[in-house]
N, C-alpha and C positions, 0 to 999 in steps of 0.2 A: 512336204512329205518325202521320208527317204526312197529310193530307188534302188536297186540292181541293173547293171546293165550284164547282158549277155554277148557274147559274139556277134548277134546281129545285130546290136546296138553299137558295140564297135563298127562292125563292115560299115553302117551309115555315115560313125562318125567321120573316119578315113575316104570315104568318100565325100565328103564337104555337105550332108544334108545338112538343110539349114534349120526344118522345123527342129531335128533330132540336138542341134546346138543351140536353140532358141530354149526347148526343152532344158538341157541341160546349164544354160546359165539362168535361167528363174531360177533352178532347184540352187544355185552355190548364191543367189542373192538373196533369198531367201532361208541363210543360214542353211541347209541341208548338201550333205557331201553323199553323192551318189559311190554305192558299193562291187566289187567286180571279186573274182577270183585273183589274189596276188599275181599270179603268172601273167593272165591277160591284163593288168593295170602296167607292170612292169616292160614287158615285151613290147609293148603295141601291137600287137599280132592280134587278127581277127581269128586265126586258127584254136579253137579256143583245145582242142586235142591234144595239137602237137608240145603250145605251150604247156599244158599241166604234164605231158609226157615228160617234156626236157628237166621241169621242177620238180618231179619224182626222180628221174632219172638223177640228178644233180644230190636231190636231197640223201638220196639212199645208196649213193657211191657204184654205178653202176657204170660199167666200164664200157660195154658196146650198147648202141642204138640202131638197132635193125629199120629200116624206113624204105620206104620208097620216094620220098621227098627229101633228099638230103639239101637239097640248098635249102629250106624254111628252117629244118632241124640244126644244120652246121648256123645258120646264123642265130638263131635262138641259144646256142650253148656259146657261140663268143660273147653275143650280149652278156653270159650268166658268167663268162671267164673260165669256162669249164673246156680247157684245152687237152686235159686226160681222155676224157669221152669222145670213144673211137663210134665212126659213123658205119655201118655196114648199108649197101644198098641192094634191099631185097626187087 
């Protein structure tokens, strides 16, 4: 059966749960490829916020990002190569 994972299905993964990866390889042996938001598949980030921020921010050409987490944000926008997008830290 397919799946969705959410952010805290992430935070598990990255932290090495093992039922949570036990989980996840019966569902990819069993032909089924588990589903996420693009951002959170791509990123690896369990921030499941900031990711979809940076992928709107990116998609819709937006020049500053106001944050208060600029090291999660600056690194999400180099993964995405989006070196225009200026950080502000509120």
């Amino acid at each position: 059966m397919t799946a969705a994972y959410d952010a805290g299905a992430w935070t598990l993964a990255a932290a090495g749960d093992r039922e949570l990866w036990a989980d996840h390889r019966a569902r990819l042996e069993s032909g089924h490829r588990p589903v996420t938001t693009a951002p959170v598949g791509a990123c690896g980030t369990s921030d499941v916020v900031d990711a979809h921020l940076v992928h709107a921010a990116v998609a819709e050409g937006v020049a500053t990002i106001l944050t208060s987490d600029p090291g999660d944000i600056g690194r999400l926008l180099a993964e995405r190569g989006a070196r225009r997008v200026r950080i502000q830290v509120v």
